[in-house]
C-alpha positions in Angstrom: -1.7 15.0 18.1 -3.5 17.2 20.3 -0.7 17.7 22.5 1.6 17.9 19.8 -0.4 20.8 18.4 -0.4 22.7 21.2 3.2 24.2 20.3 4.2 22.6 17.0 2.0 23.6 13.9 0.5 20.8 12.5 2.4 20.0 9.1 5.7 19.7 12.0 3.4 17.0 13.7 2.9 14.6 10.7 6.3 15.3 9.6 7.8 14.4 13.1 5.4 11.5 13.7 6.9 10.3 9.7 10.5 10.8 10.5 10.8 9.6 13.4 9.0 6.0 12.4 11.2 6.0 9.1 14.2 6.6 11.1 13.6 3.8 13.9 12.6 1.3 11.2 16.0 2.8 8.9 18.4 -0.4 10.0 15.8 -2.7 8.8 15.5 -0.9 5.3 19.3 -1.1 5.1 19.5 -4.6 5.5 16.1 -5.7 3.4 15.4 -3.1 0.7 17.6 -5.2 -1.7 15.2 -8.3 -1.3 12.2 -6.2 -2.8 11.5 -6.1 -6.1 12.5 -3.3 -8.3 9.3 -3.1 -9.8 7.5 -3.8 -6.6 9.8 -0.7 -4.7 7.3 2.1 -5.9 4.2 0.1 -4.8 5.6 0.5 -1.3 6.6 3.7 -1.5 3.2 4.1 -2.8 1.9 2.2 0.4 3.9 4.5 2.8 2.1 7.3 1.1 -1.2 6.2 1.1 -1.5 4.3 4.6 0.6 6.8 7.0 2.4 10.0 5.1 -0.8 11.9 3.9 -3.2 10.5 6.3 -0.8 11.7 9.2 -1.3 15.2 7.9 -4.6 15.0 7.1 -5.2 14.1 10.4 -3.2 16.8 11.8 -4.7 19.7 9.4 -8.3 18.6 10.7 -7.8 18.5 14.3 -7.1 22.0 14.4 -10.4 22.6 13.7 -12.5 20.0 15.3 -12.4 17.2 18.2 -10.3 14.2 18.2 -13.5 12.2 19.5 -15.0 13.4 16.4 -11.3 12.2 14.1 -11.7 8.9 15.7 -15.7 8.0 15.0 -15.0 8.9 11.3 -11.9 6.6 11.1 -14.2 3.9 12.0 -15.5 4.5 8.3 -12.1 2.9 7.0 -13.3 -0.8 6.5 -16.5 0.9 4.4 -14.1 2.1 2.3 -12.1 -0.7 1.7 -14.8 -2.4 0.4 -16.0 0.8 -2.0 -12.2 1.0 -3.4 -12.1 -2.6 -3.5 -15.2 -2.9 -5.9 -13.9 0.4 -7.9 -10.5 -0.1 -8.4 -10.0 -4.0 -7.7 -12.5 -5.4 -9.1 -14.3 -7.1 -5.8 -17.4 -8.1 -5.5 -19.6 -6.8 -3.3 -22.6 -8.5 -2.0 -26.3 -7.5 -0.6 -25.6 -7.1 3.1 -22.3 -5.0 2.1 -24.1 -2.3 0.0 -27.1 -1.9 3.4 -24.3 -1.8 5.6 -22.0 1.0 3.3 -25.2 2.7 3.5 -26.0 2.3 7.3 -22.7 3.9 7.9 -22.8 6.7 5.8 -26.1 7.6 7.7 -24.5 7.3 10.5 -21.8 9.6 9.6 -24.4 11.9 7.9 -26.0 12.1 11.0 -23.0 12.7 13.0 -22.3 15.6 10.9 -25.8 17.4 11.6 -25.3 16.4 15.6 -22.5 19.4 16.2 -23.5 21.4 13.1 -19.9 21.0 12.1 -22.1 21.1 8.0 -22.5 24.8 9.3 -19.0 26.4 8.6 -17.0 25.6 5.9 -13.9 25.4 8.1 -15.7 22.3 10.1 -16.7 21.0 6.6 -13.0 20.7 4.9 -11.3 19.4 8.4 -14.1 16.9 8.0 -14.0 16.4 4.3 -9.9 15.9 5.2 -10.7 12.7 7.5 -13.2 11.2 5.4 -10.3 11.3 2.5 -8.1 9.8 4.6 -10.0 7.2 5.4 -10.3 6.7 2.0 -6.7 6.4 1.7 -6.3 3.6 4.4 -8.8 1.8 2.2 -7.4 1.9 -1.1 -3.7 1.4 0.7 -5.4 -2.2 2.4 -6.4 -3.2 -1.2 -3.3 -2.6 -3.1 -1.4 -4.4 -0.5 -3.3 -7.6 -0.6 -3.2 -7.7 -4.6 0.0 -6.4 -5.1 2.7 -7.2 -1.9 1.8 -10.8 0.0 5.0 -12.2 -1.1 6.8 -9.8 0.6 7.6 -9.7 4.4 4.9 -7.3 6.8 8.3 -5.9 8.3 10.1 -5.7 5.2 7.1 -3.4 3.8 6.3 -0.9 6.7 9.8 -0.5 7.1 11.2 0.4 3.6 7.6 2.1 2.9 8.1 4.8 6.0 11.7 4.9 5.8 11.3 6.1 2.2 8.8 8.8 3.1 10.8 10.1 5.9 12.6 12.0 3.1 9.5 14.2 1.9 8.5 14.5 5.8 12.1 15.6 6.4 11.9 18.1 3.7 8.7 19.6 4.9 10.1 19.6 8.4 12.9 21.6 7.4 10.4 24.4 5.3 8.3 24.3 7.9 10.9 26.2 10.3 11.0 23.1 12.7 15.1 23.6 12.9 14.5 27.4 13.3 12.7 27.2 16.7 13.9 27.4 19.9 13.6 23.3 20.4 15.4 23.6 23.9 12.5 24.9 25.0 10.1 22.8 27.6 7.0 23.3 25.7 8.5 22.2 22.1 10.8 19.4 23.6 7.3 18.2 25.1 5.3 18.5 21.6 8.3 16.9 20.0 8.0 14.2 22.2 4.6 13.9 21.9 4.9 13.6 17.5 8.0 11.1 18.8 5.7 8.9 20.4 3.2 8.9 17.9 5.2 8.0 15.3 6.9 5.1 17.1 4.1 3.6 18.7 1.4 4.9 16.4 3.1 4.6 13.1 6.5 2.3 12.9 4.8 -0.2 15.6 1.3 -0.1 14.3 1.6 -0.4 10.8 4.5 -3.3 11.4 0.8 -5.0 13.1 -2.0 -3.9 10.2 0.6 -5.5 7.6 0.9 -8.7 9.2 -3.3 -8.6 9.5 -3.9 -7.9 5.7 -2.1 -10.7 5.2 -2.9 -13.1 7.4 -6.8 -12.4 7.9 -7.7 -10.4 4.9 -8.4 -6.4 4.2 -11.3 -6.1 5.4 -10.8 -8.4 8.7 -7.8 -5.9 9.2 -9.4 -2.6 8.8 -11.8 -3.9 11.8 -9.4 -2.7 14.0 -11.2 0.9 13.0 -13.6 -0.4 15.8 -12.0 0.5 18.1 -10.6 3.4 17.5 -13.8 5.9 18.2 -14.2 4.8 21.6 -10.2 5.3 22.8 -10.7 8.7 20.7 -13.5 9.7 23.3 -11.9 8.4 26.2 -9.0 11.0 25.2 -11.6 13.7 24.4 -13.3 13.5 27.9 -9.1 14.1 29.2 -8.9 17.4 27.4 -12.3 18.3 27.6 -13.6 17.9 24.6 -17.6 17.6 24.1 -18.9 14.3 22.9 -22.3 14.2 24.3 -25.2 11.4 23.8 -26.0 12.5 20.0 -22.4 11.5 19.0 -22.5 8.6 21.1 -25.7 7.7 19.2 -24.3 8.1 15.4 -21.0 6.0 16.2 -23.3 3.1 17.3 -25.3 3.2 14.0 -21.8 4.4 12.0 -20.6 0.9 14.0 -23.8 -0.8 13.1 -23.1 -0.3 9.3 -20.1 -1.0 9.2 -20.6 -4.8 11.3 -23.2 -5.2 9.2 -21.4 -5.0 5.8 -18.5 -7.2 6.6 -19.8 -9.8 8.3 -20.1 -13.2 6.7 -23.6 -14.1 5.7 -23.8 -17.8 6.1 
């Protein structure tokens, strides 16, 4: 994304990263949409939506404004919120050690906040506030696909879900004046490729992977793989530069801590 940014604005970015998984996972949709349930077509679409189309820009909007290091520690707050959407909108129960560790994170994240003084400009705030919901997002989208869409093939599901929002990322795309650029040029052939990669790799591959986890090992098992997202996200900061110094370091441990603690199995 960062890369990307660097040329392309950042609603190009998400749209690219969209298109480009939807159109490398099209063949599959051809041959398999038919299999899916009428009534279960919009819960995909839904899925797409929820789980890479809006978080994708989300993303993108925010780290205009701050560090990717700082995107990736809050994305570790997914598996919180699939337990908070789960208990609000699915009816899960949530136990003792769940509700210290929700709370352990958002201290964490609380804290994290007040490290940079990112609570000190509103522009920090909403590019936060923009992560936060997409996490959010990736929760409530790990819920609805365990009640609603077991039955139906992992492959089957990312593909038809981010082949079908290809179309609103195309249409962006094309408002956005992507087509109207020069896109012979080095620079915007190399931020293309960069939104390329990202979606094949980071969207069409990846979400092929997190389907076949929800169902296999459960929502919250899945969303784990949050963990590990905050420390590759630093690695890449220290590449560009960015400043992550002891005090973030600090608030993703306890941000980590919570979020062990509330979906671990209490025996």
């Amino acid at each position: 994304m960062k890369l990307g940014l660097q040329q392309l604005s950042s609603y190009q970015i998400a749209s690219l990263r969209i298109l480009s998984a939807g159109l490398i996972l099209l063949p599959i949709t051809i041959r398999n949409i038919g299999s899916i349930p009428l009534q279960k077509l919009s819960i995909v679409f839904l899925s797409g939506s929820l789980g890479s189309l809006m978080p994708a820009f989300l993303f993108c909007i925010a780290e205009e404004k701050i560090d990717s290091a700082l995107a990736g520690t809050l994305n570790s707050l997914t598996p919180v919120f699939v337990i908070i959407t789960g208990v609000l909108f699915f009816k899960n129960q949530i136990s003792k050690n769940k509700t210290i560790g929700i709370f352990i994170a958002f201290l964490g994240c609380i804290l994290l906040l007040l490290s940079k003084n990112h609570l000190q400009t509103n522009q920090h705030l909403a590019s936060l506030l923009l992560i936060i919901l997409a996490t959010i997002f990736y929760g409530f989208n790990v819920n609805m696909v365990s009640k609603n869409l077991l039955h139906i093939p992992s492959l089957h599901i990312a593909a038809v879900a981010l082949s079908l929002n290809a179309i609103p990322a195309l249409i962006t795309l094309i408002f956005t004046g992507y087509f109207n650029i020069p896109l012979a040029n080095s620079d915007i052939l190399k931020a293309t490729g960069a939104a390329v990669v990202l979606g094949l790799v980071g969207t069409a591959i990846a979400t092929i992977i997190f389907y076949v986890l929800v169902k296999r090992a459960g929502g919250i098992f899945a969303s784990m793989v949050t963990y590990g997202i905050p420390f590759v996200a630093i690695g890449w900061g220290f590449v560009y530069g960015e400043d992550f110094g002891w005090q973030q370091v600090f608030c993703l441990v306890i941000i980590l801590i919570g979020v062990y603690y509330s979906t671990k199995k209490i025996k």
